[in-house]
N, C-alpha and C positions, 0 to 999 in steps of 0.2 A: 305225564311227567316228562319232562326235557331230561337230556343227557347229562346237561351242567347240576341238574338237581337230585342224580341219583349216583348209582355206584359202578357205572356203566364204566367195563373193561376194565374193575378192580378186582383182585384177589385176595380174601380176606380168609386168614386161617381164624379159626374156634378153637378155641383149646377147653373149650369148659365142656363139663358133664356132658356122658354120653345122655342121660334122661333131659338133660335139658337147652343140649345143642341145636337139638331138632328146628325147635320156636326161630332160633336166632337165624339159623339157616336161612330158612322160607323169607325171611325179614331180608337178608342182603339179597336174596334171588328176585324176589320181589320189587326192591330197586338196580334190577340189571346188574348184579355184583355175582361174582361164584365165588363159592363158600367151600373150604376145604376144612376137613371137623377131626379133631384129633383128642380124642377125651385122655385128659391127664391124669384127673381125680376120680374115684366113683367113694361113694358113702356108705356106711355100714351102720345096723342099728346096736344099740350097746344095751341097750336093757335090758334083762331076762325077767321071766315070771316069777322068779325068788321077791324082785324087788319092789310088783304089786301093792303091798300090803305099806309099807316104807312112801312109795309113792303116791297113792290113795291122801295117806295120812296128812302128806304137803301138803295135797293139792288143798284138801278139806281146812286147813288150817289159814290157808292164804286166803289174800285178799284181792291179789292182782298175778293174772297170768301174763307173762310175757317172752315175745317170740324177736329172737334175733334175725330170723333167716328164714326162708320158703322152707327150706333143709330142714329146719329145727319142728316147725309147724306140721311137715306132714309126716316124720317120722313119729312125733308126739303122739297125731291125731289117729296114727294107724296104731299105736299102741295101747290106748286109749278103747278102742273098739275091739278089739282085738282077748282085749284082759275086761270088756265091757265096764266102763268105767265113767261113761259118760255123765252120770248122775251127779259125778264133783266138781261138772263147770258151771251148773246153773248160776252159782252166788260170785261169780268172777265178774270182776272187771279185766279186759282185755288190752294191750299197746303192742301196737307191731312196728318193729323199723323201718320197711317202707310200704310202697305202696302195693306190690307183688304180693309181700307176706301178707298182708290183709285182706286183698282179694282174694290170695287164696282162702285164708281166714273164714269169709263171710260168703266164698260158695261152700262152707261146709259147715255152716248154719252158726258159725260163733260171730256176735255182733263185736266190733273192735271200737274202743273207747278213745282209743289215743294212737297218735300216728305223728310221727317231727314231720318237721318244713323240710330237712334233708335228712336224707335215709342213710344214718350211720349210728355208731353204738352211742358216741358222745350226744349227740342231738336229741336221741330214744332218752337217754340217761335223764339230761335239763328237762325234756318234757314229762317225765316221771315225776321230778322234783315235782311240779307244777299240782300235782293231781294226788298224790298218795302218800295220806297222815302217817307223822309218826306212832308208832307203835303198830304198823298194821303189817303185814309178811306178803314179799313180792317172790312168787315162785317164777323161777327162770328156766326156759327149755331152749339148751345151746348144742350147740356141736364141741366138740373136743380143745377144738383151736380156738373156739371165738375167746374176745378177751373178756376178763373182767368187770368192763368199764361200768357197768350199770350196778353189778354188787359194791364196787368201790365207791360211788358217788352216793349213794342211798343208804347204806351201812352208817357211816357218821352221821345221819342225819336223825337217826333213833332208828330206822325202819331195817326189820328182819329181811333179809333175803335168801332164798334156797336153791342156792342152781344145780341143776341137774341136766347130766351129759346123754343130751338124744341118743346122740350119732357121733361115728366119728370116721373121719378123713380120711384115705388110700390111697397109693398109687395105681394107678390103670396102667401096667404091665403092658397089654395090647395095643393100647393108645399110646404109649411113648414109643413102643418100636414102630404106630404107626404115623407118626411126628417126625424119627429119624427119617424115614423114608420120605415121605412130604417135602421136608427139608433140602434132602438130597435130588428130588424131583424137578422142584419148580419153585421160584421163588411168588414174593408175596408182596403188596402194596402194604398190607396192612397186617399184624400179628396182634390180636385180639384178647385181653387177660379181665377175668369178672372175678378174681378172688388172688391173695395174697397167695396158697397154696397154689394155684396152680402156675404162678410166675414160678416158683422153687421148683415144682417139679419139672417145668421148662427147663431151667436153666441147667438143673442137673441134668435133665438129658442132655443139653445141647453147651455141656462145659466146654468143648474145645472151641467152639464155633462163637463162644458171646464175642471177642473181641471181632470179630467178622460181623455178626452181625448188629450192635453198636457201631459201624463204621460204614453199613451199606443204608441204601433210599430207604428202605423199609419203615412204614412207620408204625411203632408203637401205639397201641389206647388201650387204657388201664381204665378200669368203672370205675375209683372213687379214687382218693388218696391215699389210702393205706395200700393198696395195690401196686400206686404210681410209687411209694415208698418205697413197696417193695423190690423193684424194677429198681431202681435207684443204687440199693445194693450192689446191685451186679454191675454200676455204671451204665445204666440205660436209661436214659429220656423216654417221656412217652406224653402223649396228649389226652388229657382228662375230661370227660364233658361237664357241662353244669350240672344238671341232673343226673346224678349215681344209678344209671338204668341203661338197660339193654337200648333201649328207643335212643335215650339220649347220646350213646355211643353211634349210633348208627346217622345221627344227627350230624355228629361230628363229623363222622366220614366223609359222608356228602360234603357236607363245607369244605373239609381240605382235598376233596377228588374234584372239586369244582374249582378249587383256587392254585388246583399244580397246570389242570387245563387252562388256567389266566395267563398262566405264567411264561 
């Protein structure tokens, strides 16, 4: 790997999950980048044992399971086990939003039926359309915040849908006093967002400081465009890659750490 192709002598904050920083990390160290990790969010699971019974009854009812998010899938799947419940995926058909969610998916033995060409809710939605008759009930496993978009689009079309809230959303308390401090340390080439939540909880920590930094080198990269959305809010630019994936951010990097050293 040449210099001009990696991430050499960039500093790239993480702001996502502490569970799931780790991966990222090792990925910009690995193209000569240092990785400072500041977990904004951590997830909590929402379901109690009361709601077993209610839950079963979905599951058994549907005709299609589907998975918005890594998040949604493995809170589900540990619930699932947990309340031993496995017996009501046999007759499912499966669609995950991208490619993440599926592999996680399919190392834990559920075969996945459908999967969009780009990994967002709208794209999950159209490829539903594509596959699942009216009259037949799409059970949905979300997190707190995700949107709607897949009960909205399939509802008018005759098809039942049941969504039900895995998980839900928090702030990491440690991680934002350990972001202020970061901030105050050292600065960064690159300030790193893989979820609309944790742009918020950025910016609320760092309320005095956005017009600062909206105004300095530092560059922005947001995973998808509701992210980059959300950035936008605050007045903040950021650069999005083609692909809505950890790899393809790191893609991006490279290209703009290779094209400042052009310059």
């Amino acid at each position: 790997m040449t210099i001009a192709k990696s991430l050499y002598g960039q500093t790239v904050l993480v702001t996502r999950n502490e569970r799931q920083a780790g991966a990222f990390q090792q990925k910009i160290e690995a193209l000569n980048g240092h990785a400072v990790l500041t977990s904004l969010i951590r997830f909590e699971p929402t379901l109690t044992k009361e709601k077993a019974k209610a839950f079963l009854e979905d599951l058994e009812a549907s005709h299609w399971l589907v998975f918005t998010s890594v998040n949604g899938a493995s809170f589900f799947l540990s619930y699932i086990e947990k309340h031993q419940l496995h017996q009501s995926l046999s007759h499912l058909k499966v669609a995950a939003v991208g490619e993440k969610t599926s592999a996680y998916l399919m190392q834990h033995g559920l075969k996945v039926d459908v999967v969009p060409e780009r990994f967002i809710a709208e794209e999950l939605a159209d490829a539903l359309i594509e596959h699942v008759h009216p009259e037949e009930c799409v059970f949905v496993a979300k997190g707190h915040l995700s949107r709607d978009v897949v009960k909205n689009t399939l509802v008018p079309l005759g098809i039942d849908v049941k969504e039900w809230i895995i998980y839900e959303t928090v702030k990491d308390e440690d991680g934002i006093i350990a972001l202020k401090s970061a901030m105050m340390e050292q600065s960064f080439d690159f300030i790193t967002f893989t979820s609309s939540s944790t742009v918020h909880s950025f910016m609320h920590a760092m309320e005095a400081d956005i017009d600062r930094l909206a105004a300095s080198d530092t560059c922005f990269v947001s995973i998808g465009p509701l992210t980059q959305e959300a950035l936008l809010q605050y007045g903040i630019s950021s650069e999005t890659p083609d692909t809505y994936t950890i790899d393809g951010m790191l893609d991006l990097m490279c290209r703009l750490s290779e094209r400042k050293l052009n310059q």
